[in-house]
matplotlib code that plots the C-alpha trace (Angstrom):
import matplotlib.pyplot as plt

x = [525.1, 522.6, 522.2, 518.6, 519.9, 522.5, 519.8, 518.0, 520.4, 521.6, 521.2, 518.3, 516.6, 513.8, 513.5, 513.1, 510.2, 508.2, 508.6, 507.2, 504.4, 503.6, 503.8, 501.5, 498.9, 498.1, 498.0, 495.1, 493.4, 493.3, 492.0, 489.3, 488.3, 488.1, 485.7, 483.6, 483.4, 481.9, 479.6, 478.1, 478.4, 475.7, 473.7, 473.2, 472.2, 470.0, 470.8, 473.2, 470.8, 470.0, 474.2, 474.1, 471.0, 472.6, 476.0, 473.8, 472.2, 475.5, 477.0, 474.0, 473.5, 476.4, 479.6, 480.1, 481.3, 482.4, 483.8, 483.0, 484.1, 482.9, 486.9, 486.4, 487.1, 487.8, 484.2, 482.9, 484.5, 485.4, 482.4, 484.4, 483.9, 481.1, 478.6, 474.8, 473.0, 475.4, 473.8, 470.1, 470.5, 471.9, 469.2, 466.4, 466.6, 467.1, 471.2, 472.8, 472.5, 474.0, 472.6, 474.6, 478.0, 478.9, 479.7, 477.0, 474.2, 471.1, 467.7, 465.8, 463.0, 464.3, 465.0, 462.5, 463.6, 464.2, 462.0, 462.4, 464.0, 466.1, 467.4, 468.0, 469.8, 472.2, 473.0, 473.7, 475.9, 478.1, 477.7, 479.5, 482.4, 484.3, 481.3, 480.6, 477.9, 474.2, 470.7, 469.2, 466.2, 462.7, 463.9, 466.9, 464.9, 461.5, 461.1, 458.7, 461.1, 463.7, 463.9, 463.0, 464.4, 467.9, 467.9, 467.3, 470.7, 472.9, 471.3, 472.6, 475.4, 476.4, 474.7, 472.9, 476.2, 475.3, 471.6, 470.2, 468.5, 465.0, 467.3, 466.3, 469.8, 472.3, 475.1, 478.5, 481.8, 483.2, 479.1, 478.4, 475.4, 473.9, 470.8, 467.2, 466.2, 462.1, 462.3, 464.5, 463.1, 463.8, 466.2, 467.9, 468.3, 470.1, 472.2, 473.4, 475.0, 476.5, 478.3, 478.9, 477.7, 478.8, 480.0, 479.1, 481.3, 480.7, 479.0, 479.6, 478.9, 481.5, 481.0, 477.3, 475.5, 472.4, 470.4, 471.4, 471.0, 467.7, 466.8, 468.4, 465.6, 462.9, 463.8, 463.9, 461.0, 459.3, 460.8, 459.4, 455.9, 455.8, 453.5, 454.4, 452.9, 454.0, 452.3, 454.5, 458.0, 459.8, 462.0, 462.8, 465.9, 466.4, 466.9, 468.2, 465.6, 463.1, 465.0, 465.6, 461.4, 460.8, 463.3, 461.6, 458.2, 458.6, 460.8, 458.0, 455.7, 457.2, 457.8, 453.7, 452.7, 454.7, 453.4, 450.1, 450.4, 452.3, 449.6, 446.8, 448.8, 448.5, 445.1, 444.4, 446.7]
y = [136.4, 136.4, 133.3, 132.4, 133.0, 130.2, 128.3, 128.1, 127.0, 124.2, 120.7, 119.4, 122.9, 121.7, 118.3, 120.0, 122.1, 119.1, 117.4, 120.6, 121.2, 117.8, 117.9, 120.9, 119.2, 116.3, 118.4, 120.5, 117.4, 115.5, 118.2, 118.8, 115.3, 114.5, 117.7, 116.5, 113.0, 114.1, 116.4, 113.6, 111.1, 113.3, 114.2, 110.6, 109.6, 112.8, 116.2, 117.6, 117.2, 113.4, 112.9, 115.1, 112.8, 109.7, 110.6, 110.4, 106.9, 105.5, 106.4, 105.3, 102.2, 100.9, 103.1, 100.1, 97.8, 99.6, 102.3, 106.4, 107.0, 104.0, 103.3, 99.3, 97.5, 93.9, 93.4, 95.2, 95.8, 99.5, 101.0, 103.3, 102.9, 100.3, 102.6, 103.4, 100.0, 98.1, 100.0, 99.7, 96.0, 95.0, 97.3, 96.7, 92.8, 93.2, 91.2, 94.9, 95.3, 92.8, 91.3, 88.0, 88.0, 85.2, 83.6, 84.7, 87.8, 85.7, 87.7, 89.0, 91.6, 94.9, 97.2, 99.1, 102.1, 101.1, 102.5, 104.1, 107.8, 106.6, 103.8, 107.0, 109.2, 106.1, 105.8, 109.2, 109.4, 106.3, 107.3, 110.3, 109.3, 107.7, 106.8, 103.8, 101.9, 103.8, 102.3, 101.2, 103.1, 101.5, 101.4, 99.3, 96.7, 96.4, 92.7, 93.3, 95.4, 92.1, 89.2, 86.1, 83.7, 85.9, 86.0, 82.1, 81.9, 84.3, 83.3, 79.4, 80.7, 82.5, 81.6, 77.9, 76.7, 78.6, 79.9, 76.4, 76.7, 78.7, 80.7, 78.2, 78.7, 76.2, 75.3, 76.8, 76.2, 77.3, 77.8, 80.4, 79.9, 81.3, 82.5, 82.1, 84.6, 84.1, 87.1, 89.2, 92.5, 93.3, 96.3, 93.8, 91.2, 94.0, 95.2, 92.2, 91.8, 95.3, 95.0, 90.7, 90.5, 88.0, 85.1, 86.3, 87.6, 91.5, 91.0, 94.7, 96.3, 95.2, 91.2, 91.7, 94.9, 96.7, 95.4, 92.0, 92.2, 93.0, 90.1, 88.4, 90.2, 88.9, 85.2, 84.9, 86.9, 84.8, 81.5, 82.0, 83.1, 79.9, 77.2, 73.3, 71.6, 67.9, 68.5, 69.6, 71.7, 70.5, 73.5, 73.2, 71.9, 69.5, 65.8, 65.3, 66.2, 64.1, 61.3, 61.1, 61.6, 58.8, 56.5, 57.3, 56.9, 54.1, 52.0, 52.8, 51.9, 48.6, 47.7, 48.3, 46.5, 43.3, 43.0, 43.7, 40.7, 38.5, 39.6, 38.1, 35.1, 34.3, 35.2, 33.0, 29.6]
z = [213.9, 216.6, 219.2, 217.7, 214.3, 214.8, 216.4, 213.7, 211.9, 213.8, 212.5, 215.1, 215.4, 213.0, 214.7, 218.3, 216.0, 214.7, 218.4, 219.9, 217.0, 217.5, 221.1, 221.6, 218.5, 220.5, 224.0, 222.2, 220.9, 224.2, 226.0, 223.4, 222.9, 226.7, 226.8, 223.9, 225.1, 228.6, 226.9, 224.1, 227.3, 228.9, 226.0, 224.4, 228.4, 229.7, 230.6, 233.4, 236.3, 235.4, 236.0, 239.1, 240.4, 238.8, 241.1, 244.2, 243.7, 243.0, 246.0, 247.5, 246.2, 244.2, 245.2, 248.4, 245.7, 242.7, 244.7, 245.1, 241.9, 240.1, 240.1, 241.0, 244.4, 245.4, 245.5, 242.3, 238.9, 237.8, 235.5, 234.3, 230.1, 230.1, 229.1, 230.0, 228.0, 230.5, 233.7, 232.2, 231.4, 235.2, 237.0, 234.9, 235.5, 239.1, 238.5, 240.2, 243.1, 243.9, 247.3, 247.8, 245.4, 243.8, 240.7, 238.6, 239.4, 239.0, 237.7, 239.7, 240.9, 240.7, 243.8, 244.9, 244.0, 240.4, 237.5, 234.3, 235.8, 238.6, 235.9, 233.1, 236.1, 237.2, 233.2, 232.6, 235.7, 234.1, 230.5, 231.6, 233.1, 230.2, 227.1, 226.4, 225.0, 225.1, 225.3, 222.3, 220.7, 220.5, 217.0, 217.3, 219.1, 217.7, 216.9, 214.5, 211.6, 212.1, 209.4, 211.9, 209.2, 209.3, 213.2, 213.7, 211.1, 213.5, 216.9, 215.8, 214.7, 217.7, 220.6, 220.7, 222.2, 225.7, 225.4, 223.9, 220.3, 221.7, 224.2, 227.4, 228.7, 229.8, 232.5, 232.0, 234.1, 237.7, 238.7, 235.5, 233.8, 230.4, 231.9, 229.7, 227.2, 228.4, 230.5, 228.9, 227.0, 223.4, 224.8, 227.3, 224.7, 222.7, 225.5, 226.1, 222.9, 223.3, 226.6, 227.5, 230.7, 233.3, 231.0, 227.9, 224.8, 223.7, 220.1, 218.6, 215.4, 213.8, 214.7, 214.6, 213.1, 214.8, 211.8, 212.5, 216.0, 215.9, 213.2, 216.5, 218.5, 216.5, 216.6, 220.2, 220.7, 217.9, 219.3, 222.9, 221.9, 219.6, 221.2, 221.8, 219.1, 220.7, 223.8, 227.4, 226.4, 228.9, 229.5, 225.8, 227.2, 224.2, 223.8, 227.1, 228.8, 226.6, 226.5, 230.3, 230.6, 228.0, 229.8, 233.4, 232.4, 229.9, 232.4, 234.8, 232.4, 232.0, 235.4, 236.4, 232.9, 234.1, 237.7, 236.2, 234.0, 236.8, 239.5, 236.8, 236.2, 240.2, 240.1, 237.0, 238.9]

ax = plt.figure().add_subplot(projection="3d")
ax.plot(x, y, z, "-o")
ax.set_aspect("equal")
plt.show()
């Protein structure tokens, strides 16, 4: 009897076979799937040039903080996994870069070399170094194919407790802030949802379906275009805000309305 014969025979031989099939399975598959991922990552964000062009703005203009490789530093989170809708939301509303770091990126103008390409090449650059959420299609953020009446539902289900019930924001803790929705674009408004920037929880698919985000869409977008019927807004704060404005000016009121009537009295004597 040969060595392998015995081998093969030996009470653990067909374990050390299933640890090596099994082994040399999920060697294949990790290779395969970390090809495959890189190659959707690029497709679903632009071609190979738009990463290659992407790669050179980021180390231009973002690799100071989050690093050559996008791996994270002390002064930037890594974006390695967030996905292109998060790079398209921060440019596109001016939050990244990031001029003066703090506790929140406030909106504002974007840079001057921002537009739609240069936002496209950055996202394809991130998209393809670990996936992650893409931009929305016009589709998945047209206002007018959501349900307002659904949307209004979710949005005060999910998100009066920060934005306010019309989206006029609100103050959060340690100098956060849920920033107003009046500026933000259908596709920001989605992206949002998708990635939680800042402060703000990630609402995906499975919480909140693209269907349902966009009945989201068309509330807000609904809400903000709706006009005052009782006269000034006031921030459309809520009953704060009015009721500190009625105690101002009806105390003030007061107050002019009695020296009136003394000053008349004196007169009168």
């Amino acid at each position: 009897m040969t060595r392998i014969t015995a081998g093969r025979r030996h009470p653990l031989a067909r374990y050390a076979v299933l640890l090596l099939a099994l082994a040399l399975v999920g060697g294949v598959y990790t290779l395969v799937a970390s090809t495959n991922q890189r190659a959707d990552a690029s497709i679903a964000s632009g071609r190979a040039d738009d990463v290659a062009e992407g790669k050179k703005l980021f180390q231009q203009s973002c690799s100071s903080c989050h690093g050559l490789n996008a791996e994270g530093t002390a002064q930037g989170p890594s974006l390695v996994g967030v996905g292109a809708a998060a790079v398209d939301f921060q440019v596109s509303s001016g939050r990244m870069p990031m001029s003066n770091p703090g506790a929140q990126a406030p909106r504002k103008p974007p840079a001057h070399w921002v537009n739609d390409k240069t936002i496209g090449q950055l996202a394809a650059y991130i998209q393809s170094l670990g996936g992650g959420p893409t931009i929305p299609s016009d589709e998945q953020v047209d206002p007018a194919k959501g349900d307002k009446a659904k949307g209004g539902e979710l949005f005060r289900a999910n998100c009066i407790q920060c934005h306010n019930f019309v989206g006029a924001g609100g103050a959060l803790t340690q100098g956060k802030y849920a920033p107003p929705l009046s500026e933000a674009t259908p596709a920001q408004i989605y992206e949002a949802m998708i990635t939680g920037p800042q402060a703000m929880p990630v609402f995906n698919d499975s919480i909140i379906t693209p269907d349902q985000k966009r009945d989201m869409i068309a509330y807000i977008v609904g809400v903000r275009e709706e006009p005052n019927p009782g006269g000034a807004g006031l921030g459309r704060i809520g009953p704060v805000t009015e009721g500190l404005v009625a105690w101002i000016v009806g105390i003030s009121l007061l107050a002019l309305a009695a020296i009136w009537i003394t000053a008349k009295k004196r007169q009168a004597q």
